[in-house]
C-alpha positions as CSV (number, residue, x, y, z in Angstrom):
1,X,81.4,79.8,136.7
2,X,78.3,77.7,137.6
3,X,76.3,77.4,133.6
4,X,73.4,78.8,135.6
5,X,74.9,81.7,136.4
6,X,76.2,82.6,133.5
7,X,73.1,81.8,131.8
8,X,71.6,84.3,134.2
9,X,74.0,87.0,133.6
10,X,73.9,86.9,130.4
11,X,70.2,87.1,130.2
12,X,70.4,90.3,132.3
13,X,73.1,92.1,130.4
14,X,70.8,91.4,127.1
15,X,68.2,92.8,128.2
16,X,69.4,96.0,129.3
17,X,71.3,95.9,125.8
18,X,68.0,96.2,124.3
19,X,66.7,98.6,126.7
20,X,69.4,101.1,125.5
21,X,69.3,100.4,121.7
22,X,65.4,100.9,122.3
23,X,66.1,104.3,124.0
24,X,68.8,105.0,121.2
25,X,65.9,104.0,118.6
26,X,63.3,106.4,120.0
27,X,65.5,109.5,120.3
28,X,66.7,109.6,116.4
29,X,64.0,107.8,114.2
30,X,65.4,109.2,110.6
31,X,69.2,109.5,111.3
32,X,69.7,106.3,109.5
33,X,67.7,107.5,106.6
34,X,69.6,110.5,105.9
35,X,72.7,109.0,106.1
36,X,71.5,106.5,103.8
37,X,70.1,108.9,101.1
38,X,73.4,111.0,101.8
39,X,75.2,107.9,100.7
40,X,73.2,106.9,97.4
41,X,73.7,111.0,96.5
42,X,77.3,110.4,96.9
43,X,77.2,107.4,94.9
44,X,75.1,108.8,91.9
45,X,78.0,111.8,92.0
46,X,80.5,109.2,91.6
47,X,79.2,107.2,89.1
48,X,78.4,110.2,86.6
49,X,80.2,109.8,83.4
50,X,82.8,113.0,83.5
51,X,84.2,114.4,80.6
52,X,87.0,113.5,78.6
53,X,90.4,115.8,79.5
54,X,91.1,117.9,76.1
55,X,95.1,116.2,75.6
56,X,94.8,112.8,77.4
57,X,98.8,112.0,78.9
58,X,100.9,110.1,76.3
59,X,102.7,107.3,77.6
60,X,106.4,105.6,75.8
């Protein structure tokens, strides 16, 4: 393929990329901001010290 072309394809395709993320942007501003929050709630859960079983296993 002729480097021209391509370069010209390739310009196209990118710009309707970011005609479509841009769309995708407009339609769901805080999704990512849930999902992030979501995540750091999940992560403070995780990372809470939980208490000590009352007969820990015994091993030989």
């Amino acid at each position: 393929m002729h480097s021209d072309i391509h370069f010209l394809l390739h310009a196209h395709r990118s710009s309707e990329l970011r005609r479509e993320a841009a769309a995708l942007r407009a339609v769901r501003p805080g999704m990512r901001h849930r999902v992030g929050w979501a995540m750091v709630e999940l992560g403070l859960r995780l990372a809470q010290a939980r208490p000590a079983p009352a007969r820990a296993a015994r091993t030989a």
